[in-house]
C-alpha positions in Angstrom: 0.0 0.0 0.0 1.4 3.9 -0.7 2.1 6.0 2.1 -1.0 8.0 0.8 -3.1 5.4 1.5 -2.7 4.8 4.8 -2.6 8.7 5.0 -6.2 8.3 4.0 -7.3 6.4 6.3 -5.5 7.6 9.2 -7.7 10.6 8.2 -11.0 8.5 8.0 -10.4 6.8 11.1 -10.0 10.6 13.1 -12.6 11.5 11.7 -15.0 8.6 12.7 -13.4 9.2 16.1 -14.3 12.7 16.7 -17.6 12.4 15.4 -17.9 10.0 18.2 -17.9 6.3 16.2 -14.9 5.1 17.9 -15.4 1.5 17.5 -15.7 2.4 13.4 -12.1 4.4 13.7 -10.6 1.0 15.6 -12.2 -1.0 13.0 -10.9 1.2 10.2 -6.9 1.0 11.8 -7.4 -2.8 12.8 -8.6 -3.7 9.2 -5.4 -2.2 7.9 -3.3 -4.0 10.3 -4.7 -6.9 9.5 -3.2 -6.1 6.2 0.3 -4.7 7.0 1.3 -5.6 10.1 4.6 -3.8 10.1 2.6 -0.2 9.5 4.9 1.7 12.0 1.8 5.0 10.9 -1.2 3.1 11.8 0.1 1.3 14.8 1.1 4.6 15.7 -2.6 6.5 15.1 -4.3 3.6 16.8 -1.8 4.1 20.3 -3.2 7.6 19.8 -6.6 6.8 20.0 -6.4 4.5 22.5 -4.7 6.9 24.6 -7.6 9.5 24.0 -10.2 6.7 24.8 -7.9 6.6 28.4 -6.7 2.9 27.5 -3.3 3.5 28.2 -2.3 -0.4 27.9 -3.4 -0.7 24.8 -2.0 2.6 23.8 1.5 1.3 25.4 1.2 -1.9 23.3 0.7 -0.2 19.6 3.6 2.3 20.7 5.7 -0.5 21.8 5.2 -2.8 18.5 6.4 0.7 16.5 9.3 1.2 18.3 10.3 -2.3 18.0 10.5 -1.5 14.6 11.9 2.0 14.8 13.3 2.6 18.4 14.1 6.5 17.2 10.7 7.5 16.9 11.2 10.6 19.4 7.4 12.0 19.6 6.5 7.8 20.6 9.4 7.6 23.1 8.2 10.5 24.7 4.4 9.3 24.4 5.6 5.7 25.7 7.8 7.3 28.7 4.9 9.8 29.9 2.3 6.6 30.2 5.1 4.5 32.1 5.9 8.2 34.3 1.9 8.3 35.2 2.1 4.8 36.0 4.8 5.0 38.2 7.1 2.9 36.1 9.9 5.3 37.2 12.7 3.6 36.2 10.6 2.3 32.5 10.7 6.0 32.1 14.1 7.3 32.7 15.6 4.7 30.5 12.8 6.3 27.4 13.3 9.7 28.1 17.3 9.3 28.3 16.8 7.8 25.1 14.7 10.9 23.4 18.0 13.3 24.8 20.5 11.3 23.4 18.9 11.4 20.3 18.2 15.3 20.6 19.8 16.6 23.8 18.1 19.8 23.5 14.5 18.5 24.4 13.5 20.5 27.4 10.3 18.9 27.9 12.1 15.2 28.0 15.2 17.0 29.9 12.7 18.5 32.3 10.3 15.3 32.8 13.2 12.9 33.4 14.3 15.6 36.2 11.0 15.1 37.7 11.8 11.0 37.2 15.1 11.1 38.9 13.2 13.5 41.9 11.0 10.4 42.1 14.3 8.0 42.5 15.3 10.5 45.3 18.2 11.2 42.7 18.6 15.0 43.4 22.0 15.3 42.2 20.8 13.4 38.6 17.5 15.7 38.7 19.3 19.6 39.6 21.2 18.7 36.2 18.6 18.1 34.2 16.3 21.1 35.1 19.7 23.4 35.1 20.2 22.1 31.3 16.5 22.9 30.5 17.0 26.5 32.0 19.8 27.3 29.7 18.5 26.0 26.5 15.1 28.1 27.5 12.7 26.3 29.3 12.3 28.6 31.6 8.9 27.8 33.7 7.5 28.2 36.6 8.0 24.2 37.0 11.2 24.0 36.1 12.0 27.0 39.0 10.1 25.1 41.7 11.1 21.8 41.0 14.9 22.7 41.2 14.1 24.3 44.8 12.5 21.7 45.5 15.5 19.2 44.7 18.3 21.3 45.6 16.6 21.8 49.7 16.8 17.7 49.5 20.9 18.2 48.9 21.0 20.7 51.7 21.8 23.7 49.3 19.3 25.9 50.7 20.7 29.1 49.5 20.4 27.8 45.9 17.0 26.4 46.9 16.0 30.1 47.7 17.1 31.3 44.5 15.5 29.4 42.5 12.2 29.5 44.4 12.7 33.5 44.1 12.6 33.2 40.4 9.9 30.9 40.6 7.8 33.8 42.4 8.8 36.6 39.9 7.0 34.0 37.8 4.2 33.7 39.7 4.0 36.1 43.0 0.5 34.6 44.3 1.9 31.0 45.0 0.9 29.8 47.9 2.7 26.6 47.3 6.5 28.5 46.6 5.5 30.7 49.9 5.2 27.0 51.4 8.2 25.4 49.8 10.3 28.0 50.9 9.6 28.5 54.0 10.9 24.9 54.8 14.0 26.0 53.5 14.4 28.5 55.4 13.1 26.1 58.8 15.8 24.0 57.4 18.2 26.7 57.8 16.6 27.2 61.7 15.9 30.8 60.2 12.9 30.0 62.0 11.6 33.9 62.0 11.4 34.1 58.3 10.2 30.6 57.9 7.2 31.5 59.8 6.2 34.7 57.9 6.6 32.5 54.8 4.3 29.9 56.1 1.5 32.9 57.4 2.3 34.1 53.4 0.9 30.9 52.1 -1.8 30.8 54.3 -2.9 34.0 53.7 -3.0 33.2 49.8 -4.9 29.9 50.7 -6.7 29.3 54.1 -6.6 25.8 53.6 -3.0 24.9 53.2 -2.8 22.2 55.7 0.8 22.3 55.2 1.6 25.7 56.5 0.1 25.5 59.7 2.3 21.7 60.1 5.3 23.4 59.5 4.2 26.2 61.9 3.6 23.5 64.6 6.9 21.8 64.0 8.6 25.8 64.9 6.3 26.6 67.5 7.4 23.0 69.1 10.5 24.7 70.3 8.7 28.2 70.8 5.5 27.8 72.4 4.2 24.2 73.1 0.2 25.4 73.2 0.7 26.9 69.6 2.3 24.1 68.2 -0.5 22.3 69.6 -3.0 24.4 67.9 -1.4 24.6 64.8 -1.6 20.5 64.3 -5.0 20.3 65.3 -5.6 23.3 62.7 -4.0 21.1 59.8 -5.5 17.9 60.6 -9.0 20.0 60.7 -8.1 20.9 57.5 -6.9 17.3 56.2 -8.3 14.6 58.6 -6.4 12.4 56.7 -2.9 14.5 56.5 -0.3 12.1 58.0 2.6 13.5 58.3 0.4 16.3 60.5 -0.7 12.8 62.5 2.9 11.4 62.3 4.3 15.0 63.9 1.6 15.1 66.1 2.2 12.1 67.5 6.5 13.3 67.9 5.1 16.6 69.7 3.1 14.2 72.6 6.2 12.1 73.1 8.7 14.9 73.2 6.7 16.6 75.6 6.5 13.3 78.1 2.6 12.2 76.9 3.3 8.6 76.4 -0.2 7.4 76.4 -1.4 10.1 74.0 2.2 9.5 72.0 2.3 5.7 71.8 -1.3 5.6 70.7 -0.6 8.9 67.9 3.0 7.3 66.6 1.5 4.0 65.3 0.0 6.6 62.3 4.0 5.6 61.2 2.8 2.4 59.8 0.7 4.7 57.0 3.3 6.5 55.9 5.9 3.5 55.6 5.6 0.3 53.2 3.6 -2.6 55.9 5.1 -5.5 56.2 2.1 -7.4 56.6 -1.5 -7.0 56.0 -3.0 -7.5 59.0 -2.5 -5.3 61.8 0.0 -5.9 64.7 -0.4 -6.8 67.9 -0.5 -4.0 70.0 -1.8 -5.6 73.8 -4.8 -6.1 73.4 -5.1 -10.3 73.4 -3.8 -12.6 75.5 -0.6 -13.6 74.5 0.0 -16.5 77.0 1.5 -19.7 74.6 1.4 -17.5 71.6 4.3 -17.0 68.9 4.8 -13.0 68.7 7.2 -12.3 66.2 8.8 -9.6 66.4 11.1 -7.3 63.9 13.1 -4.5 63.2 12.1 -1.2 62.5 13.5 2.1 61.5 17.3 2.4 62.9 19.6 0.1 64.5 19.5 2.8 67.7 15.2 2.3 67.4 15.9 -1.3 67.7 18.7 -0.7 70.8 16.3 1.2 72.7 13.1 -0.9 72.3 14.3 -4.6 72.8 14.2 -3.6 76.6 10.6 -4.3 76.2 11.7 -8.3 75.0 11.6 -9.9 78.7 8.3 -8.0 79.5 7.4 -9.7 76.8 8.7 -13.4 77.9 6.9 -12.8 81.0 3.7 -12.6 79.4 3.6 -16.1 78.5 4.5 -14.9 74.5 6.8 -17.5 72.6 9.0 -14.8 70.7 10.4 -15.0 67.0 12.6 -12.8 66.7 14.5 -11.0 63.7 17.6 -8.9 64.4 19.4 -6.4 62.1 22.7 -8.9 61.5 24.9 -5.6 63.1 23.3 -6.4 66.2 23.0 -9.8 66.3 25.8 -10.8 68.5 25.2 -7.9 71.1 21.1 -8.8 71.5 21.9 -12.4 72.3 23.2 -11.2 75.7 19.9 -9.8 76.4 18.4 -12.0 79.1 15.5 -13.3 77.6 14.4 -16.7 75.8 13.5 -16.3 71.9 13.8 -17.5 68.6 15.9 -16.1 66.1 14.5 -16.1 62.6 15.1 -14.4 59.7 12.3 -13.2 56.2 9.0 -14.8 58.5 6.0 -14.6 56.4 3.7 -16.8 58.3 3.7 -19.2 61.2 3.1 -17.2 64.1 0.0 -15.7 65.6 0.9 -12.6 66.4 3.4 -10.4 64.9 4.4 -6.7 66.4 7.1 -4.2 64.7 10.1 -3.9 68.0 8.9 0.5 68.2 5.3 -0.9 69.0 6.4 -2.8 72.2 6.4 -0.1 74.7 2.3 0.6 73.6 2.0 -3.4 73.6 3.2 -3.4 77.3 1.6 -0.5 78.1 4.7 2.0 79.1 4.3 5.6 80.4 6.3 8.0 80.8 6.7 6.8 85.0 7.2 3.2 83.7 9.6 3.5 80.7 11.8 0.8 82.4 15.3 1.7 82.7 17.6 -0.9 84.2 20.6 0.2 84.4 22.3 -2.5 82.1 20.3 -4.6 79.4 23.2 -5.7 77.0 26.3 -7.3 77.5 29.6 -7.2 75.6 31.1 -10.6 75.0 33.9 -11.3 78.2 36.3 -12.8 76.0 36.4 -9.8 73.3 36.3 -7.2 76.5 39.6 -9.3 77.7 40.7 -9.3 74.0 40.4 -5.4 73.7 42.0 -5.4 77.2 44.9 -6.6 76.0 44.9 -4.9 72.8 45.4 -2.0 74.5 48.1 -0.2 76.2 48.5 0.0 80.0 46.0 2.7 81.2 47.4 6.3 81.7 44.7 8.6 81.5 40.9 8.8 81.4 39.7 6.7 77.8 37.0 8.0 76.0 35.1 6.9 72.9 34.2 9.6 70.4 31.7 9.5 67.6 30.6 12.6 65.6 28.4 11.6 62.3 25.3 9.4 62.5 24.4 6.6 60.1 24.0 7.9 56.5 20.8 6.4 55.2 20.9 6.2 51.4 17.4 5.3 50.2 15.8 7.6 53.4 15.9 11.7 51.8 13.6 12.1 55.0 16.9 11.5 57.4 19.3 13.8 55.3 18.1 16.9 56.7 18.3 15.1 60.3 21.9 14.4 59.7 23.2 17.7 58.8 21.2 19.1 61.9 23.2 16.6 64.4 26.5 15.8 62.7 29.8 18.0 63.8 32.6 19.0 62.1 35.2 17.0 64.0 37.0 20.6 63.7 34.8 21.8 66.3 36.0 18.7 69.0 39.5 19.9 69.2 39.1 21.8 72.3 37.4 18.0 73.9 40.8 16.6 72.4 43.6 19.0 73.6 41.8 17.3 77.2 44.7 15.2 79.1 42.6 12.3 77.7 42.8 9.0 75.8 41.0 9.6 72.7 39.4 6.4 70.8 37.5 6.8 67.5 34.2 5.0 67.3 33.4 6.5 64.1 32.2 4.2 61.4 31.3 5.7 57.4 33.8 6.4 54.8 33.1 10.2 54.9 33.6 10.6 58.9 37.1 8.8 58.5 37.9 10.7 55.5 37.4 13.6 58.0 39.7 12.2 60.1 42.4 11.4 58.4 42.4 15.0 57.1 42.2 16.1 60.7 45.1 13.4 61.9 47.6 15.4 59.2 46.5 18.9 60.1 46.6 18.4 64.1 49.6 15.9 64.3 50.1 17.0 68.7 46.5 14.9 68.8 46.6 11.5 68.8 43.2 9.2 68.6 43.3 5.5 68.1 41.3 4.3 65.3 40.3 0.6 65.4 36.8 0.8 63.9 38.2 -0.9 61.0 38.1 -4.3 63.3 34.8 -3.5 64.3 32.7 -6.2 62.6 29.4 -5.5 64.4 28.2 -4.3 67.8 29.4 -6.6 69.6 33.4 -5.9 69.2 32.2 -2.2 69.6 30.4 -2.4 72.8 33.8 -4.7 74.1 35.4 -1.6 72.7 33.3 1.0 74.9 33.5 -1.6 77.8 37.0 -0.8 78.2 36.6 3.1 77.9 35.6 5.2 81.1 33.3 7.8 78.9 31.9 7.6 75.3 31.1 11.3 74.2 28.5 10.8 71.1 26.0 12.9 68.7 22.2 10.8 69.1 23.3 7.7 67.0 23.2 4.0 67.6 26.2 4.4 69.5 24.4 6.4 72.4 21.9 3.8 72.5 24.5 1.2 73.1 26.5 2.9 75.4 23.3 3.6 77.3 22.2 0.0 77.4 25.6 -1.1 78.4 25.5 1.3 81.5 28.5 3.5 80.4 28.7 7.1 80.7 27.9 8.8 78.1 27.8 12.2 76.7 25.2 13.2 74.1 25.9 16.2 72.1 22.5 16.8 70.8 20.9 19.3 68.5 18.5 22.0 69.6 15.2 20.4 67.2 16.1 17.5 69.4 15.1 13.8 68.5 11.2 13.4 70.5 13.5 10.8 73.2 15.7 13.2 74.8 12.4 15.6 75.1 12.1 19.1 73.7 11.8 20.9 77.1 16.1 20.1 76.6 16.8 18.3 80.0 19.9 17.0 80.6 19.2 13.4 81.9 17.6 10.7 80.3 14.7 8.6 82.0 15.5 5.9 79.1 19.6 5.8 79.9 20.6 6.3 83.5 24.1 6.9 82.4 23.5 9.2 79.8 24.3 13.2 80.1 22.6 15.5 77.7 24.2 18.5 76.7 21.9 19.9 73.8 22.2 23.3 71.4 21.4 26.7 73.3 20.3 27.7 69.9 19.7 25.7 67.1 22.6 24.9 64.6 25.1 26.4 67.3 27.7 23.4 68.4 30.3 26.0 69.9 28.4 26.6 73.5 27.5 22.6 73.7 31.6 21.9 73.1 32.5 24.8 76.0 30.0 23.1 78.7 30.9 19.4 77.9 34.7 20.8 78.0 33.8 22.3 81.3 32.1 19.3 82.7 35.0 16.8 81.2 37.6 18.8 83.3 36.1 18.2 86.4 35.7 14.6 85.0 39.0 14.1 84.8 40.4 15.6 88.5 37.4 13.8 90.3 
């Protein structure tokens, strides 16, 4: 058949469409597949129609059959990768739309969708390329603006963040959503001030913006509990529904010491996470006498520290506990005194199952019940004798130092979280110039990259570094058992420390994690041994160095 022919009736078949005959225009482009198979044109003009009649599998199925034939059809690449972006099919997507800018890297609207793609993967780094490219070859949209602030406050580059989102304004002044976006940044930054009259902006543009009134809570946490109070219940009357508003909620109660309104709040966690299982776990409420519980990890290896406390309250019930341990911890939660089986990737066999943060609701903890024994995990004897040896007869005091948490790769929720507690190991040197033993602790290639740099630039300072022997908790805790102080930003390490009964300093951030409570005391009713010594004002590390200083001199002459 000539290209004119099938021209035709491509034409007849549109035409039967929009005068609404649409099972005549798929008989008219079926009829000629029938006779030419290999039409890349009418496969093509069927997708299309399929796609208009919202039958975007068999509008995905033409497309594909055409570019099987011609893979450098750029108008059905783009087609094919905006149905597999709708549908989720992130990574479907990227691999079309990186195939549309090879073949014409000037493509804004492909550059500009796969930045929106790679925001989806949680690649910022991937995505702030992509909409910086479509900005310089013109695309220049309100969009692009936002979506680069957007991506650019997950890197921690909030002054670029702001820029952008400025330009994104010019574009549009009356944007309630840039006044929003922006005034995260600026929380981020703990310009807390100016992040407030941004959030009053957007909810003076739009009453409604459940959002605003959030992020005014999550301030007001730190300024004025009953506001912060206020301003949840305002969002959530707004957006019953809203769960990071429940979630935070749920963080203000516990911070604040209301357990049984906290407990209850924070199992809203399980909504905004991926559940493991169906049904819903046990939370107290049967008898577990002779029943398997299984119980698993959840959230951070610290989380899983602090909660399996709650494991012999458990045993005493009657339950017969599975239990799944993060392989780090392994070693170190078999010296927890309590009967249970380990398992590992449980589907079924149990009766009840109940995620390890859910354990202080199941056994019904308060905040005058938390249960706090003094020592709940035990480092092996014969590694403590081993470390013993390892090192050199005792001199002076010995203390463990750790100043970066765990970096979380696939969790962009915990980056902000880490730049807010992490040091610069700079800003320790006046804890090392102490007459003190100094013993590194720190685990991640980034914190020893720090330092090694800080080893060749202070060469009068010497602190041992064994981590690289440090296989899992277990030869860390025989580490700290042979230490007189570990001095620690909130990270898994505190949480051993604390459940090993060694002293231990926090440094801890003003915003401070809902367990070491937000009215900033300096004891901890979960830890016995643990000091807090948290930020004066938030992002300021200088005053919390000079008072643990302080304290660690009269630490040393007691």
């Amino acid at each position: 058949m000539s290209g004119i022919k099938t021209d035709k009736i491509i034409e007849k078949a549109l035409n039967a469409f929009q005068s609404h005959k649409i099972d005549e225009a798929f008989q008219i482009l079926n009829q000629k597949l029938l006779e030419d198979l290999g039409n890349i044109d009418i496969l093509n003009a069927l997708g299309d129609l399929k796609y208009r009649s919202d039958n975007l599998t068999g509008a995905l199925d033409c497309w594909e059959k055409s570019l099987a034939i011609n893979f450098n059809q750029v108008d059905i690449l783009f087609n094919t990768a905006l149905i597999r972006q709708q549908n989720n099919e992130h990574k479907k997507a990227l691999e079309l739309y990186s195939r549309i800018i090879a073949i014409n890297p000037n493509d804004i609207e492909s550059l500009n969708n796969r930045g929106n793609v790679y925001r989806k993967l949680s690649a910022y780094d991937e995505a702030v390329d992509d909409y910086k490219n479509a900005l310089e070859k013109g695309f220049k949209t309100f969009e692009v603006y936002f979506n680069l602030g957007v991506s650019l406050n997950e890197l921690g580059l909030y002054e670029q963040a702001i820029h952008f989102y400025s330009s994104a304004l010019n574009l549009n002044p009356n944007s309630p959503e840039i006044y929003l976006n922006k005034g995260i940044v600026l929380f981020n930054q703990y310009k807390w001030n100016e992040a407030l009259e941004n959030f009053d902006k957007a909810i003076d543009l739009d009453i409604d913006c459940a959002e605003a009134y959030n992020n005014k809570a999550l301030i007001y946490m730190y300024k004025e509990i009953s506001q912060s109070e206020e301003n949840f219940v305002a969002a959530l009357k707004i957006k019953p529904n809203y769960l990071d508003a429940k979630f935070n909620l749920a963080i203000f109660y516990l911070s604040n010491g209301r357990y049984e309104e906290g407990l209850k709040a924070y199992e809203c966690r399980h909504e905004l996470t991926l559940k493991r299982f169906h049904s819903a776990p046990w939370l107290g409420q049967e008898e577990v006498k002779g029943k398997v519980v299984f119980v698993y990890p959840e959230q951070g290896l610290g989380d899983f520290i602090q909660f399996c406390r709650y494991l012999p309250m458990l045993e005493a019930m009657g339950a017969l506990i599975w239990l799944e341990i993060p392989k780090p911890l392994e070693s170190i939660i078999l010296s927890l005194d309590c009967k249970f089986k380990l398992v590992q990737n449980i589907k079924d066999g149990f009766d009840y199952h109940c995620p390890i943060m859910s354990l202080p609701l199941a056994v019904k903890a308060t905040i005058k019940n938390i249960l706090a024994p003094k020592k709940y995990l035990y480092a092996d004897p014969k590694k403590i004798i081993v470390w013993e040896k390892k090192l050199k007869p005792q001199k002076r005091l010995r203390v463990g130092v750790v100043w970066q948490g765990g970096h979380r790769k696939n969790d962009p929720k915990t980056w902000s979280v880490n730049k807010k507690r992490n040091i610069n190991i700079n800003l320790l040197k006046d804890i090392f110039d102490q007459d003190i033993e100094i013993f590194s602790l720190q685990k991640g290639i980034d914190a020893i990259k720090e330092l090694e740099i800080f080893k060749k630039e202070n060469t009068h300072i010497t602190i041992h570094d064994h981590t690289d022997t440090l296989l899992d908790f277990s030869d860390t805790a025989a580490l700290i058992e042979n230490l007189d102080l570990v001095i620690t930003v909130d990270t898994a390490v505190a949480h051993l420390a604390g459940s090993l009964d060694k002293e231990t300093w926090i440094l801890n951030r003003f915003d401070t994690c809902w367990r070491w409570f937000s009215d900033h005391r300096t004891s901890s009713p979960w830890y016995p041994s643990v000091r807090v010594f948290t930020q004066k004002e938030p992002g300021e590390w200088e005053g919390v160095v000079s008072d643990l200083v302080q304290e660690l001199k009269k630490y040393i002459h007691r």
